[in-house]
C-alpha positions as a printed NumPy array, in Angstrom:
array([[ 99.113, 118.504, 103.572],
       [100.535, 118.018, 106.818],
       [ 97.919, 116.075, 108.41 ],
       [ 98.322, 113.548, 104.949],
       [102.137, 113.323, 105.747],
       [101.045, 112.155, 109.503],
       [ 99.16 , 109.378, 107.93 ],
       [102.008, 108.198, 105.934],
       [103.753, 107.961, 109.14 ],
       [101.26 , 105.717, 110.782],
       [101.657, 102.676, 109.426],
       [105.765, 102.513, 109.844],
       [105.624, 104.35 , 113.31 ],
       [103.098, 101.968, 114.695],
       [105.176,  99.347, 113.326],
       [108.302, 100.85 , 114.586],
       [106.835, 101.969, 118.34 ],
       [108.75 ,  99.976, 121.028],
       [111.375,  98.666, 118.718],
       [108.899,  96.368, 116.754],
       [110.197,  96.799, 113.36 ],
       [110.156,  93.73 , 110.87 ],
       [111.896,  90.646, 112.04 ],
       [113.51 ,  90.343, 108.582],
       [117.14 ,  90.894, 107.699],
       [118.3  ,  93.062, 105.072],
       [117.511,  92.152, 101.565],
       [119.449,  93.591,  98.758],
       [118.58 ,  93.328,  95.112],
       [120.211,  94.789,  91.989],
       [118.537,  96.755,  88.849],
       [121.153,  98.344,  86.529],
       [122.529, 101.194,  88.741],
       [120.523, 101.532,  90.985],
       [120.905,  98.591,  94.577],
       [118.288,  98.31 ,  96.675],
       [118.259,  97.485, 100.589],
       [115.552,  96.755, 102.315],
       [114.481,  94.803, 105.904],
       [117.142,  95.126, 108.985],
       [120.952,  95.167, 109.537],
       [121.911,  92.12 , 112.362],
       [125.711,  91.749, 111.653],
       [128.313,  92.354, 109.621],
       [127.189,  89.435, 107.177],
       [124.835,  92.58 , 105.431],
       [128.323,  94.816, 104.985],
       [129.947,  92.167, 103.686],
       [127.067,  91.564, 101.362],
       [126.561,  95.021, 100.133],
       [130.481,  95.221, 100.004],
       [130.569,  91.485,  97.317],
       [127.421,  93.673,  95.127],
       [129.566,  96.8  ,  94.983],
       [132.42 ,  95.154,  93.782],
       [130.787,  92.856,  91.657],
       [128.508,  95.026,  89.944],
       [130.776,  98.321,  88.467],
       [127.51 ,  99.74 ,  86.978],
       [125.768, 100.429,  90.177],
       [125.783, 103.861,  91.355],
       [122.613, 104.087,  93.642],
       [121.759, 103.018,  97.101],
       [118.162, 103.209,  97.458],
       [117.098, 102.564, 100.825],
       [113.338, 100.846, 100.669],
       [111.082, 100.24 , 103.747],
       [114.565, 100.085, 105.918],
       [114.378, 100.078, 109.554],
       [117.921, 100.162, 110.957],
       [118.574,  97.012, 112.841],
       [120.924,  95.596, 115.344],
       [124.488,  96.   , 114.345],
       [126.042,  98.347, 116.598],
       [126.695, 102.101, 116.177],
       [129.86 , 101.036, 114.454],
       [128.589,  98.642, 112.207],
       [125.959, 101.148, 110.873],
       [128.785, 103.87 , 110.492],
       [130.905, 101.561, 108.254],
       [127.366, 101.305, 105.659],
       [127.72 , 105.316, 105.825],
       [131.139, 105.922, 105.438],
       [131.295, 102.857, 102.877],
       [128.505, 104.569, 100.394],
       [130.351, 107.816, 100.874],
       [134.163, 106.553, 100.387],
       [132.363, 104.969,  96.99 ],
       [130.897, 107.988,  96.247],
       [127.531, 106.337,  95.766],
       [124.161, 108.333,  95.96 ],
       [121.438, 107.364,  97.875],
       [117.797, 107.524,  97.536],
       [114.894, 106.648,  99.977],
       [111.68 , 104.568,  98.777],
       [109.347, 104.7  , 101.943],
       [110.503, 104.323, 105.319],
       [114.099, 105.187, 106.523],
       [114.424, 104.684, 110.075],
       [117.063, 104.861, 112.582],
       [120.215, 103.153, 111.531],
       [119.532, 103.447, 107.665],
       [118.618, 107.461, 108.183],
       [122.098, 107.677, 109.075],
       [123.492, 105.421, 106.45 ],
       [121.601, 107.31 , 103.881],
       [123.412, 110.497, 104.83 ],
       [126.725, 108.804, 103.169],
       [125.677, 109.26 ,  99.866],
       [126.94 , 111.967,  97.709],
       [123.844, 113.064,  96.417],
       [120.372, 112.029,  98.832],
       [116.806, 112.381,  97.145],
       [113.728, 110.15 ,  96.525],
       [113.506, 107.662,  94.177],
       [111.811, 107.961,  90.961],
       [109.298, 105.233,  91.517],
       [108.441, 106.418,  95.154],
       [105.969, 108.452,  96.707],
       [106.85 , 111.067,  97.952],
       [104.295, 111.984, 100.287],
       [105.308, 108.261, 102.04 ],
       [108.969, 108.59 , 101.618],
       [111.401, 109.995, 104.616],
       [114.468, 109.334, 106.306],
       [113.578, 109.767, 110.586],
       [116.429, 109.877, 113.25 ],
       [116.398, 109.025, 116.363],
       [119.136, 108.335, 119.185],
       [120.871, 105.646, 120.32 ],
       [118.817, 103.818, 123.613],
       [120.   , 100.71 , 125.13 ],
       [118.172,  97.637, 127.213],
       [115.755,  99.104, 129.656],
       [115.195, 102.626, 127.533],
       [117.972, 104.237, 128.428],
       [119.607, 106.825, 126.061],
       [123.402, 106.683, 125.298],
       [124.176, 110.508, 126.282],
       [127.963, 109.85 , 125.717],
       [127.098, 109.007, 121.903],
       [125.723, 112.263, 121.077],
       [128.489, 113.762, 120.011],
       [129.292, 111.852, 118.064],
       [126.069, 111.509, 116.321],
       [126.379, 115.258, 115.836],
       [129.34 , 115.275, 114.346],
       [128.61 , 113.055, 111.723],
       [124.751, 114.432, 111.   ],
       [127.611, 118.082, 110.215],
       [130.252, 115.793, 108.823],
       [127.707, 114.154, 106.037],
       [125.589, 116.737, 105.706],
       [128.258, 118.753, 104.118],
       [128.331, 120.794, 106.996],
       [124.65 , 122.061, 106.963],
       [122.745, 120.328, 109.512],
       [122.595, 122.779, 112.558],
       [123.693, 120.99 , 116.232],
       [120.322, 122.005, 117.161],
       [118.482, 120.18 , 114.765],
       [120.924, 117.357, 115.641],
       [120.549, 117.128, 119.306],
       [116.974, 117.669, 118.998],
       [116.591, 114.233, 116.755],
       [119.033, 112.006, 118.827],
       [117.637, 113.076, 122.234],
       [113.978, 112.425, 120.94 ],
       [112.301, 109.985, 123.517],
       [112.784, 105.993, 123.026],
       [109.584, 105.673, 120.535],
       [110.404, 108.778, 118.782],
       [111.841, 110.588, 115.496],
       [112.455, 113.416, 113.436],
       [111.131, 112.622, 109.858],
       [112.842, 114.244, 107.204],
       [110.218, 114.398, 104.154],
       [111.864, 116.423, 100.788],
       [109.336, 118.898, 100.976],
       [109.764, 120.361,  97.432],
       [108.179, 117.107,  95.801],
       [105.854, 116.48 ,  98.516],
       [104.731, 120.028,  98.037],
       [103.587, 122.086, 101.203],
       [105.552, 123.813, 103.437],
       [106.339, 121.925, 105.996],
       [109.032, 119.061, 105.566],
       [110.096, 118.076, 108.944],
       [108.051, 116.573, 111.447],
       [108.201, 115.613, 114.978],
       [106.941, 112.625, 116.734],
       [107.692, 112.445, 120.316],
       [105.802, 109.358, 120.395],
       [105.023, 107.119, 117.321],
       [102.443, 105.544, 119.079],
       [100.139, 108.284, 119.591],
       [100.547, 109.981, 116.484],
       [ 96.751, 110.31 , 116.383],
       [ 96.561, 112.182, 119.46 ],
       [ 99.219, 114.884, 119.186],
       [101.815, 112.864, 119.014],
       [103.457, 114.369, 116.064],
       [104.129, 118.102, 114.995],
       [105.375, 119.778, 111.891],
       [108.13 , 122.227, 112.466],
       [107.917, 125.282, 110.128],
       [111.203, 126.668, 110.271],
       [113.569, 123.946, 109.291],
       [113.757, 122.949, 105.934],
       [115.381, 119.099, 104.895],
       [116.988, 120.859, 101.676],
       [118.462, 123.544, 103.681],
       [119.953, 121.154, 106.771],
       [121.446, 118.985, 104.338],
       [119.726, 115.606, 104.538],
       [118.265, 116.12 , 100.796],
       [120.282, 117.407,  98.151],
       [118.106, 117.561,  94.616]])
């Protein structure tokens, strides 16, 4: 089971290794209650857009966060998306790949799970810190990133677990995969490299569950 959830993580991690993630900006598109985004976050235009749907559409109660792979915004920009969803009391759900930026915006909703029409076996949320021009990592950001992985996760996500996924190396995450409807036991994984996930690259870690830390909550 493990080795299967590596393969699900080969296509966005090789897409994702050295910051190659789609040149697209966000897309969002509404279906009853449920609003999905989808692409990259370059500027504010995308709040400001998700802020317009929200507003104009009352009935929708449901971020889900498809093939998403963070983006260029600025730390703050991508904490207003999490504090926005969570102020609105909106749940989120993830549909495939939930990378960087939108693994943290996905931690504002109220309630976090897979959507009903995704796989679950190709579904996760993966953090990662905050590295600027030249690969170097932001070490003054960390708190803060801990903070709010504790603040949003309603308190559950250990500093450990925290501090492990922002000081991951530059091509690197900790997936979050809900375990209980992927089956098997293990639900986190480690990829110190996304590159050479096919040579060790990646490792499953046993003794923390996503349900327990907080980042899935049904």
């Amino acid at each position: 089971m493990f080795k299967r959830r590596i393969a699900a993580l080969s296509a966005a991690l090789i897409m994702l290794a050295g910051l190659a993630a789609p040149a697209t900006a966000a897309d969002f598109k509404v279906d009853g209650e449920r609003l999905t985004m989808s692409g990259q976050i370059y500027g504010r235009h995308e709040f400001e857009t998700l802020s317009k749907l929200i507003r104009d559409n009352p009935a929708v109660k449901i971020i889900v966060m498809k093939n998403f792979y963070g983006g260029r915004a600025g730390t703050a920009g991508f904490f207003n998306f999490t504090k926005f969803i969570r102020d609105n009391k909106l749940a989120t759900e993830v549909d495939g790949a939930c990378v960087s930026a939108c693994a943290i915006a996905f931690m504002g909703g109220v309630k976090r799970g897979i959507s009903p029409k995704a796989d679950p076996k190709k579904s996760f949320v993966a953090f990662h810190g905050l590295y600027i021009r030249g690969g170097k990592l932001v070490e003054e950001y960390e708190p803060t990133f801990v903070a709010a992985l504790q603040r949003y996760s309603g308190g559950r996500m250990p500093a450990n677990v925290a501090k492990l996924a922002y000081t991951m190396p530059k091509d690197g995450f900790v997936a979050f995969f809900d375990g209980r409807k992927a089956g098997g036991k293990v639900s986190v994984i480690v990829c110190k490299d996304g590159r050479k996930f096919n040579s060790g690259g990646c490792t499953g870690v046993s003794d923390v569950d996503s349900h327990k830390v907080g980042v899935y909550t049904h």
